[in-house]
ROGU-578800 format. One record per residue: x, y, z of N, C-alpha, C in turn; residue number from 1. Coordinates in Angstrom, 2 decimals. Layout:
N
[r [X,Y,Z],[X,Y,Z],[X,Y,Z],NUM]
...
end
This chain:
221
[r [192.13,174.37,95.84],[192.02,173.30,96.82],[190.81,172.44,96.53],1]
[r [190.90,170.98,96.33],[189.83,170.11,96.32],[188.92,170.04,97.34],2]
[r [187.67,170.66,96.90],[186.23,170.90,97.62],[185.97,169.88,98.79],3]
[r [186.16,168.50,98.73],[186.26,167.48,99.36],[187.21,167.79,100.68],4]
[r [188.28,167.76,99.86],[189.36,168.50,101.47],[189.11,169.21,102.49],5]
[r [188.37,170.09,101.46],[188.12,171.90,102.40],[187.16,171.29,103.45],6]
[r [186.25,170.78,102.62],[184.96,169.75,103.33],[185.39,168.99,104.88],7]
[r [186.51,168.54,104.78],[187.38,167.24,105.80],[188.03,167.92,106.32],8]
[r [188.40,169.62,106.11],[189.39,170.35,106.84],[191.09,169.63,106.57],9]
[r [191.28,169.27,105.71],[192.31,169.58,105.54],[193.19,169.22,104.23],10]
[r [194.35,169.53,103.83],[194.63,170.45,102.44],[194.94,169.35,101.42],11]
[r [194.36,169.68,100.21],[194.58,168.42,99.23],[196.18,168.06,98.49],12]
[r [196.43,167.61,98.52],[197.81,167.41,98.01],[198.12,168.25,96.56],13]
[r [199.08,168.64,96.75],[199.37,169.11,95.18],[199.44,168.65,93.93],14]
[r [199.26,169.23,93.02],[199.16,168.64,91.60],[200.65,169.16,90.43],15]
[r [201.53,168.24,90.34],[202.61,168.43,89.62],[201.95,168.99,88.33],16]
[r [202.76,169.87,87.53],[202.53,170.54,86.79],[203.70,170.76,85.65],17]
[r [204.09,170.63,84.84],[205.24,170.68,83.68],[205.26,171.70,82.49],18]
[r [206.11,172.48,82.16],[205.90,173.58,80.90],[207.85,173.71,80.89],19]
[r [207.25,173.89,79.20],[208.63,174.63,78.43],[208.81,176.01,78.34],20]
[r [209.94,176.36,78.68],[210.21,177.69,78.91],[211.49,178.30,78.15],21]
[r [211.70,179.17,77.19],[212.39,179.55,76.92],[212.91,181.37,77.33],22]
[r [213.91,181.33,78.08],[214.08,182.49,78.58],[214.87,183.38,77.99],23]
[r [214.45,184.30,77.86],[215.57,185.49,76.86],[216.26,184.58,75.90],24]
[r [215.68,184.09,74.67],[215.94,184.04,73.64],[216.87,182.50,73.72],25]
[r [216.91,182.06,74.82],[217.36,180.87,75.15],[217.19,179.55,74.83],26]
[r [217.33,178.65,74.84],[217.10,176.65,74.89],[215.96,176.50,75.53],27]
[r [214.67,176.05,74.72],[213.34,175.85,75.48],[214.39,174.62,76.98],28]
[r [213.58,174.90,77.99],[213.83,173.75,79.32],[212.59,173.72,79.64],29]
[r [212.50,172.16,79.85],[211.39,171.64,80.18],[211.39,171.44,81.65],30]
[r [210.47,172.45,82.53],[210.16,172.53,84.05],[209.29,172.10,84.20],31]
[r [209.45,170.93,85.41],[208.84,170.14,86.19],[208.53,170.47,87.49],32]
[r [207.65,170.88,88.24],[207.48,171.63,89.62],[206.23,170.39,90.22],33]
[r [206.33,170.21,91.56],[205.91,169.22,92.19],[204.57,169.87,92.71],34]
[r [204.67,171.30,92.70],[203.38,172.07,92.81],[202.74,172.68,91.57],35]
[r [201.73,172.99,91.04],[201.08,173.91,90.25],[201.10,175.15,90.12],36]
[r [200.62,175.23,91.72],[200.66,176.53,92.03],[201.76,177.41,92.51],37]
[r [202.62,177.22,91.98],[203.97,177.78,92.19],[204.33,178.87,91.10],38]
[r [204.57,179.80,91.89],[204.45,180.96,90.58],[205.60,181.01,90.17],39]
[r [205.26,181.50,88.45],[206.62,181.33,87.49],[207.76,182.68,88.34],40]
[r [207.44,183.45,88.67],[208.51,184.61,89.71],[209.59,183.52,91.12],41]
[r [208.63,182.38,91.16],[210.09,181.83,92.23],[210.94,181.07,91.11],42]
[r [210.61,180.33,89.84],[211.32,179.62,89.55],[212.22,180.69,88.59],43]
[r [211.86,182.01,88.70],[212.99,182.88,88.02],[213.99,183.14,88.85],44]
[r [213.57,183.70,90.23],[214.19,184.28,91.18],[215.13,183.08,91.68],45]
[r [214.52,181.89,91.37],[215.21,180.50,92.17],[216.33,179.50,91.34],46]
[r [216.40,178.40,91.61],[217.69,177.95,90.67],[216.85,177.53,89.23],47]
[r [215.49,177.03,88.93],[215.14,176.17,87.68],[215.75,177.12,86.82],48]
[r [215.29,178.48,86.73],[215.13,179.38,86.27],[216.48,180.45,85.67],49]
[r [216.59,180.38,87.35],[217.47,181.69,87.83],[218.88,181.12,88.02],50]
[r [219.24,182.18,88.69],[218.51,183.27,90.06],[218.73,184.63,88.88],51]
[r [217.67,184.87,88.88],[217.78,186.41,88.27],[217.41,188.02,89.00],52]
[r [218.26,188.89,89.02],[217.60,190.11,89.39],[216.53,191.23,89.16],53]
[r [216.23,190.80,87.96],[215.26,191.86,87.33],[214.34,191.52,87.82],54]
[r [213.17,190.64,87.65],[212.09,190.48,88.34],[211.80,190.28,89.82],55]
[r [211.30,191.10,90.33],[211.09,191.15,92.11],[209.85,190.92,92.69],56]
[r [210.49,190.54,94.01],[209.06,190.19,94.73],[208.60,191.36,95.18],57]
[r [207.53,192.25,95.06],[206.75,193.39,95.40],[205.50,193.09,96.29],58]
[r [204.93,193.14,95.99],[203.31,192.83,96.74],[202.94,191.47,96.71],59]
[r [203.39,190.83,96.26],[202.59,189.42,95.46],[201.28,189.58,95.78],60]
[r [200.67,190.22,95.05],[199.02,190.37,94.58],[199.12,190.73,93.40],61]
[r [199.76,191.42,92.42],[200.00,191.53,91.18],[199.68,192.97,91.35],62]
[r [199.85,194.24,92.05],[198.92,195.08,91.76],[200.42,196.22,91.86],63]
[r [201.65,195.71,91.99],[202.78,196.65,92.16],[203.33,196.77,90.45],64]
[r [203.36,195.60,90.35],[204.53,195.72,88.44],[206.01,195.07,88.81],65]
[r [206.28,194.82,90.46],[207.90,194.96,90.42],[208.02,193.52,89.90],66]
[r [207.59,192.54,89.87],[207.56,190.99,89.21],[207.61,190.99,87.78],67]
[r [206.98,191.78,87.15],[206.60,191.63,85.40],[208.04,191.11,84.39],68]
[r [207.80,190.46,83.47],[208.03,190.17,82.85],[207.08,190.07,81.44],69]
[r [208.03,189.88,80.02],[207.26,190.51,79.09],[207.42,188.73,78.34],70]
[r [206.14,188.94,77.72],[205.88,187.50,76.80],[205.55,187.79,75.63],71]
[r [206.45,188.03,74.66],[206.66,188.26,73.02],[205.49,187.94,72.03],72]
[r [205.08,186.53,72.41],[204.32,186.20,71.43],[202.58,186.64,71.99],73]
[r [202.67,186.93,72.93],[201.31,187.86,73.42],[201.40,189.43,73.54],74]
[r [202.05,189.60,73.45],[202.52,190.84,73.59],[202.09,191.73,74.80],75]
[r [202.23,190.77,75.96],[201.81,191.05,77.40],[203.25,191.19,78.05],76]
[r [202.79,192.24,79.51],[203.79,192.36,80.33],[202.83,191.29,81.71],77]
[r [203.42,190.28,81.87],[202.93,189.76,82.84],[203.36,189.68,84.55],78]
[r [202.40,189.68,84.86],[202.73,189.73,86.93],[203.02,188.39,87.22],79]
[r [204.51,187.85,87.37],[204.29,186.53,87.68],[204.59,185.93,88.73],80]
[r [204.32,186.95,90.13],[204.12,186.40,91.59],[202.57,185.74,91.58],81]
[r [201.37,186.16,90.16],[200.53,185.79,90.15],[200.30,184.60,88.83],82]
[r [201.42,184.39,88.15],[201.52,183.79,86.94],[202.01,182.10,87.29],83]
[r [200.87,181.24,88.23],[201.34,179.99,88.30],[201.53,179.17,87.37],84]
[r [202.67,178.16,87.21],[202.29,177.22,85.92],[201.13,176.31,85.26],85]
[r [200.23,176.37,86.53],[199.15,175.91,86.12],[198.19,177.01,85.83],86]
[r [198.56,178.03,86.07],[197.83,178.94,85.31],[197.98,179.43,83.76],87]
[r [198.78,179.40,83.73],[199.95,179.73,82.45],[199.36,178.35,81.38],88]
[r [199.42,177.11,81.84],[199.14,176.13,81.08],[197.59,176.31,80.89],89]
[r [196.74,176.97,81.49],[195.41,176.90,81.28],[195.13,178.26,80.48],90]
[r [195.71,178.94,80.47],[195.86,180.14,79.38],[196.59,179.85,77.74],91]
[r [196.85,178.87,78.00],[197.87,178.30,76.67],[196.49,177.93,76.18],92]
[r [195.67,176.88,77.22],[194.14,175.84,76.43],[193.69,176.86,76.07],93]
[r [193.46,178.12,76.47],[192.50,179.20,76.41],[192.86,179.51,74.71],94]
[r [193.73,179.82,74.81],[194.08,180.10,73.55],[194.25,178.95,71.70],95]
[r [193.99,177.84,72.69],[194.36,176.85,71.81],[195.80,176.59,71.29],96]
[r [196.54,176.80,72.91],[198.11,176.44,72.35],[198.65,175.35,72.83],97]
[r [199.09,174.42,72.27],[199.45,172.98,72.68],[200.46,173.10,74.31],98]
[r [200.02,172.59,74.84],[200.73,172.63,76.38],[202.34,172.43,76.17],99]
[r [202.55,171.32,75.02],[203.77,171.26,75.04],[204.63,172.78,74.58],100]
[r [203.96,173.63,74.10],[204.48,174.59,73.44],[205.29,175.14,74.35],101]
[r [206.88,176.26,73.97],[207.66,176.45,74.66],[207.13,178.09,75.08],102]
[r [206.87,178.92,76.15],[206.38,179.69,76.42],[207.62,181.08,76.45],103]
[r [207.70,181.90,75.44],[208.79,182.84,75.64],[208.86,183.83,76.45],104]
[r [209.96,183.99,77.23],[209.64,184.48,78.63],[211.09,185.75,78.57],105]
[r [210.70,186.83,78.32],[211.83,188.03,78.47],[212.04,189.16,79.60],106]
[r [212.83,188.72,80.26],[213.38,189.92,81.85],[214.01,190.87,81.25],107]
[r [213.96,191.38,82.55],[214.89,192.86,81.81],[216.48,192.24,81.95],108]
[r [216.98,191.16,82.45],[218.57,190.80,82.01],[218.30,190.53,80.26],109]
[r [217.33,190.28,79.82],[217.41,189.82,78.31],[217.37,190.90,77.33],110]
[r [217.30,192.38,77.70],[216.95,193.10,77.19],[218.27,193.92,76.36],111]
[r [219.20,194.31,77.07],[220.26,194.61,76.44],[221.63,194.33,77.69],112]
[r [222.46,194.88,77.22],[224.04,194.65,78.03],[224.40,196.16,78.52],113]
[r [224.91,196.55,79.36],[225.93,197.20,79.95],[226.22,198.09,78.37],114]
[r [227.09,197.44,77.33],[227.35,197.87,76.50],[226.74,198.17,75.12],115]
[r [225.49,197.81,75.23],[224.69,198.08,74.45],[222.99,198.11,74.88],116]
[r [222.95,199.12,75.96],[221.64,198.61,76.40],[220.15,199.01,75.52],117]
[r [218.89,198.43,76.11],[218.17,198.36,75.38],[217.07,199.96,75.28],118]
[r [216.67,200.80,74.29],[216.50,202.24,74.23],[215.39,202.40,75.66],119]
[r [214.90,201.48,76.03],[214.48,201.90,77.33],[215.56,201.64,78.46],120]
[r [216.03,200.98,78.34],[217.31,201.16,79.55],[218.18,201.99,79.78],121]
[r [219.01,202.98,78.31],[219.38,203.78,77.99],[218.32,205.50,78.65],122]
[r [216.70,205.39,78.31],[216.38,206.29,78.19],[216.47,206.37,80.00],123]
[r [215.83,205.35,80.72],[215.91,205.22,82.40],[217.38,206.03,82.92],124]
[r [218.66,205.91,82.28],[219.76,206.34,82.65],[219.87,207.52,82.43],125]
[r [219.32,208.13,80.98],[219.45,209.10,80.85],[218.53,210.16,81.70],126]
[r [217.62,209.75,81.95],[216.49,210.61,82.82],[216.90,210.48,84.16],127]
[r [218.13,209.54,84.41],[217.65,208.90,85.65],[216.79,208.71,86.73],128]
[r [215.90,207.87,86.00],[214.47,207.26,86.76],[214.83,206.55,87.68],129]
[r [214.03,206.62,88.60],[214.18,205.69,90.20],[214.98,206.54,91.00],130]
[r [214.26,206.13,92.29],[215.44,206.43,93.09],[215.98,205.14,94.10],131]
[r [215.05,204.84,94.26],[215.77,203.21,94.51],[215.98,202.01,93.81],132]
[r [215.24,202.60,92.85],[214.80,201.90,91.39],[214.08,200.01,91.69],133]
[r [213.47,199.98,92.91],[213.15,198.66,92.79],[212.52,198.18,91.98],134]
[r [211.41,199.18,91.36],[210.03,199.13,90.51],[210.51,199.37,89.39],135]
[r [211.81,199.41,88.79],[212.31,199.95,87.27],[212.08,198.73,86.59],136]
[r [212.22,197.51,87.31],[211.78,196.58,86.49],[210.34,196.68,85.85],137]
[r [209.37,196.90,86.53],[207.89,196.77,86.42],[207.55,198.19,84.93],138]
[r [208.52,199.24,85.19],[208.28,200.59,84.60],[208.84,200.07,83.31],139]
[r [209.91,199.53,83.17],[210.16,199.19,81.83],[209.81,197.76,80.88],140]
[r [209.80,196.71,81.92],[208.92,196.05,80.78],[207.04,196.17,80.48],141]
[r [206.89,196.82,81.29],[205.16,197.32,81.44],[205.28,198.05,80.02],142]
[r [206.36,199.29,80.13],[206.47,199.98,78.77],[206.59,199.62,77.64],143]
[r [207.47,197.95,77.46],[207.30,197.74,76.34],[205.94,196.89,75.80],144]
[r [205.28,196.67,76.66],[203.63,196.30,76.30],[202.97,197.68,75.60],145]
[r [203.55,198.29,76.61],[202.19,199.96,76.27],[203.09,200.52,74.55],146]
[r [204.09,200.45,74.58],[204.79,200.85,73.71],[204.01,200.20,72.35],147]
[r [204.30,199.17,72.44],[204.23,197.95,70.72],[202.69,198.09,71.05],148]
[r [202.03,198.29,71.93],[200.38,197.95,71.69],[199.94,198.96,71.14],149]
[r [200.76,200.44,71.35],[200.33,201.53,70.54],[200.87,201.61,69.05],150]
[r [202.22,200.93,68.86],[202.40,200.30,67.29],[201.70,199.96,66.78],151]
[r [201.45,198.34,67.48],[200.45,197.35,66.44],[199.23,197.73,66.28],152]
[r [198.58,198.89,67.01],[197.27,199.24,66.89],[196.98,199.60,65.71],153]
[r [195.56,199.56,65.90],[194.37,200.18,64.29],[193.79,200.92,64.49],154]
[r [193.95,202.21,64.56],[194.91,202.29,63.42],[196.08,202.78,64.40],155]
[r [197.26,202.46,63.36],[198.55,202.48,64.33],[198.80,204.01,64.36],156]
[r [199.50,203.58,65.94],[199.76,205.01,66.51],[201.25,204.95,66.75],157]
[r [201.93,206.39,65.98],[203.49,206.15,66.20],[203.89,207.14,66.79],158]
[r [202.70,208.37,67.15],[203.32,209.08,67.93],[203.85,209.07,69.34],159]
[r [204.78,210.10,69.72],[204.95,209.91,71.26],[203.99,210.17,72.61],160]
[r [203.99,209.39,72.83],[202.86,209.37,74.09],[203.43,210.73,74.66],161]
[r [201.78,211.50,75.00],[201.50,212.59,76.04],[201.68,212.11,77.47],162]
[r [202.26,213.10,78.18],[202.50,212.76,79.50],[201.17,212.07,80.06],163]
[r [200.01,212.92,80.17],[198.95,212.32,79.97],[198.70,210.78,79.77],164]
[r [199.39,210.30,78.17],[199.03,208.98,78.11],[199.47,207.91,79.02],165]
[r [201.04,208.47,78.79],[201.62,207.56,79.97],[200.96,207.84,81.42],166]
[r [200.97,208.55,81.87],[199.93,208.59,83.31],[199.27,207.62,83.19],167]
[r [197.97,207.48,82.32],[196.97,206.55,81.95],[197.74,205.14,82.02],168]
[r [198.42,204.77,81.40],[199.14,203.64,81.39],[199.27,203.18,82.76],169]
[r [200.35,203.88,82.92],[200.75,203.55,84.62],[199.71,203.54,85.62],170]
[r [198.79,203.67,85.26],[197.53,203.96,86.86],[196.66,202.96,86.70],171]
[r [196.25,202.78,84.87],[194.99,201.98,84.85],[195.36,200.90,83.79],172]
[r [196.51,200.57,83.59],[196.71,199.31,83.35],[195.66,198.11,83.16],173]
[r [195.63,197.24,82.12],[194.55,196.03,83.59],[194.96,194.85,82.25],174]
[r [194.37,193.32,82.98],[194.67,191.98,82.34],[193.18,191.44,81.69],175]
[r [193.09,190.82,80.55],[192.14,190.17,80.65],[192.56,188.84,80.84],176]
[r [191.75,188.36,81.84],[192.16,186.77,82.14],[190.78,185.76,80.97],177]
[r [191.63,185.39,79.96],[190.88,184.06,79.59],[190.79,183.04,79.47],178]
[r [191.00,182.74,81.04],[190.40,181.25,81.84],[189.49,181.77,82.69],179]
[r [188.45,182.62,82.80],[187.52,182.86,83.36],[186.14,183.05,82.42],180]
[r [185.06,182.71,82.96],[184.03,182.64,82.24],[182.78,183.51,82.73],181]
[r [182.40,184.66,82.63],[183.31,185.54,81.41],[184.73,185.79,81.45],182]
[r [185.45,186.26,80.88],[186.82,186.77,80.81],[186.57,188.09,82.17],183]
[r [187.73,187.59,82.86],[187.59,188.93,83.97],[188.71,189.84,83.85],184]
[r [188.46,191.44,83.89],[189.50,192.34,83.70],[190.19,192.38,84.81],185]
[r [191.28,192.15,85.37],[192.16,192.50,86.34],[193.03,194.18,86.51],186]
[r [192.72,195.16,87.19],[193.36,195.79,87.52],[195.20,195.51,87.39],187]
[r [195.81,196.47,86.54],[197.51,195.69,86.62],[198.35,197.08,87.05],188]
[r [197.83,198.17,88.07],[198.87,199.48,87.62],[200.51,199.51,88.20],189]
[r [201.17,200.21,87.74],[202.39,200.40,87.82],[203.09,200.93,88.68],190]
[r [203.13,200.77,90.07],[203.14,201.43,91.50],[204.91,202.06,91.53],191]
[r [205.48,202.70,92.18],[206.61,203.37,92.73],[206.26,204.15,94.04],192]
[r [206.69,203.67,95.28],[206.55,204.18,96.43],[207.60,205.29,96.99],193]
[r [208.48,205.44,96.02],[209.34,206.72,95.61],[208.98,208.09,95.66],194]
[r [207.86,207.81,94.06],[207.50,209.08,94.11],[207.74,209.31,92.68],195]
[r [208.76,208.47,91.98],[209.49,209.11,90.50],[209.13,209.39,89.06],196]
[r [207.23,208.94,89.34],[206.55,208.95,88.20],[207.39,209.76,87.05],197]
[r [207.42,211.05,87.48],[207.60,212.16,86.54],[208.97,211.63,85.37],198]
[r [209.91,211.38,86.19],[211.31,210.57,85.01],[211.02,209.25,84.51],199]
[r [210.22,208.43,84.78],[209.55,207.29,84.18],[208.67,208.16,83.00],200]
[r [208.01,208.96,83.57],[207.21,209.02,82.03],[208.23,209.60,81.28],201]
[r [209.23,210.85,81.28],[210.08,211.48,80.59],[210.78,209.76,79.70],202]
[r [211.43,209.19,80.87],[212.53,208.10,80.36],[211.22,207.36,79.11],203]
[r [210.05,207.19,79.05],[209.12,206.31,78.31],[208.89,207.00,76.72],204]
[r [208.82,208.35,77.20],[208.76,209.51,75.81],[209.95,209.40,75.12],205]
[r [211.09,209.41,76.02],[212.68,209.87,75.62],[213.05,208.51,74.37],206]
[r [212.48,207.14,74.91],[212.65,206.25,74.11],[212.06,205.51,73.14],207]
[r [210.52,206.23,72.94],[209.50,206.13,72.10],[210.35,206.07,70.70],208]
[r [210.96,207.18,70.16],[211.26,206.90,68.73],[212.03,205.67,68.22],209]
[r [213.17,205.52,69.36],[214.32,204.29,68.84],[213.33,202.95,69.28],210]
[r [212.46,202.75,70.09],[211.65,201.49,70.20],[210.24,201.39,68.71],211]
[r [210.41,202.76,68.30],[209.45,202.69,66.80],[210.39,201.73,65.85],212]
[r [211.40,202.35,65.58],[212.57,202.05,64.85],[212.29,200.45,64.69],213]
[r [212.60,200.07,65.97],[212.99,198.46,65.99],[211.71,197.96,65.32],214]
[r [210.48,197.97,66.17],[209.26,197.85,65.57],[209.38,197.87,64.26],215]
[r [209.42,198.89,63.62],[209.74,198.68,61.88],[210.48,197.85,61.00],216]
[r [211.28,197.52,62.31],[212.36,196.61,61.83],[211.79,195.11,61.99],217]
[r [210.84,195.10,62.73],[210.02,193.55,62.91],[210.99,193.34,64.23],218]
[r [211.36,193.57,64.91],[211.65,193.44,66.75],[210.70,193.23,67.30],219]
[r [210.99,192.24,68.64],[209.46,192.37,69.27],[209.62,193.12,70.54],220]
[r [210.71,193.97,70.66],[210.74,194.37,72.09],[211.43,195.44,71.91],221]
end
């Protein structure tokens, strides 16, 4: 909000905001939103976007996972009840990525089909994780961050995560934001008000090898 406003008591007008978006492997579209601050989770959930089911509204504070979605070329699982486009565009400067650039954006509808689903979707069924499964979104694309970050690491790690690790994952998660000066760590953990930790981590182990596989294969997910 413009300091001036707050000053005069009352609210500054919004600032239109524009980004390319390519969704699950899709036709970059160029979105135009009349607000900034409009987080990329309504224009999924809503028509620009959507309407899609995988990503949910949970807490909107970022601190549940049920919103996440995964961004390929960062190799982040992002919260995007907290992911405005004007935030998103100021993380692009951060990085030195041209605004026009098309931002790749993967839900769990992009992940596999019914008939071929993707080895974490497969492993969720097979364990059957959730019990209401609202948060399965958050549990599995969170995983494929924790997954490939333990790939691409140095030195790379291909073994299967200890129950242990995954615990760690899921609890203490966190973001570095760099549009802040310093860079600030954000808390990101992986909530279920269920209870079902225990088949989330099984379903995360169960699919560790076939998500190596792809990895080797140069996959990004």
């Amino acid at each position: 909000m413009n300091e001036l406003a707050v000053a005069a008591g009352v609210a500054a007008s919004p600032t239109s905001a524009t980004i390319n978006v390519s969704l699950n492997g899709g036709p970059v579209q160029n979105i135009s939103v009349p607000d900034g601050s409009v987080p990329l989770l309504y224009l999924l959930r809503g028509p620009q976007l959507g309407p899609l089911n995988g990503p949910k509204f949970g807490c909107g504070f970022g601190q549940c996972g049920a919103c996440s979605v995964y961004f390929p070329d960062f190799g982040l699982a992002a919260r995007t009840c907290q992911a405005t486009i004007t935030k998103l565009l100021a993380i692009f400067a951060a990085y030195g990525i041209p605004a026009t650039a098309p931002l790749n954006v993967l839900t769990l509808e992009g992940l596999g089909t019914v008939a071929n689903p993707h080895p974490l979707q497969q492993a969720f069924i097979d364990q059957q994780a959730g019990q209401c499964a609202y948060c399965a979104n958050a549990m599995i694309m969170g995983a494929i961050e924790f997954l490939h970050g333990r790939f691409a690491s140095t030195p790379q790690n291909l073994a299967v995560p200890t129950t242990a690790e995954v615990a760690q994952f899921l609890s203490n998660s966190t973001f570095t934001d760099p549009t802040t000066t310093p860079w600030t760590i954000i808390p990101t953990p992986y909530l279920c008000r269920c209870g079902a930790h225990l088949r989330f981590m099984q379903a995360i182990q169960e699919a560790t090898p076939a998500m190596m596989a792809r990895f080797a294969q140069g996959q990004r997910y």
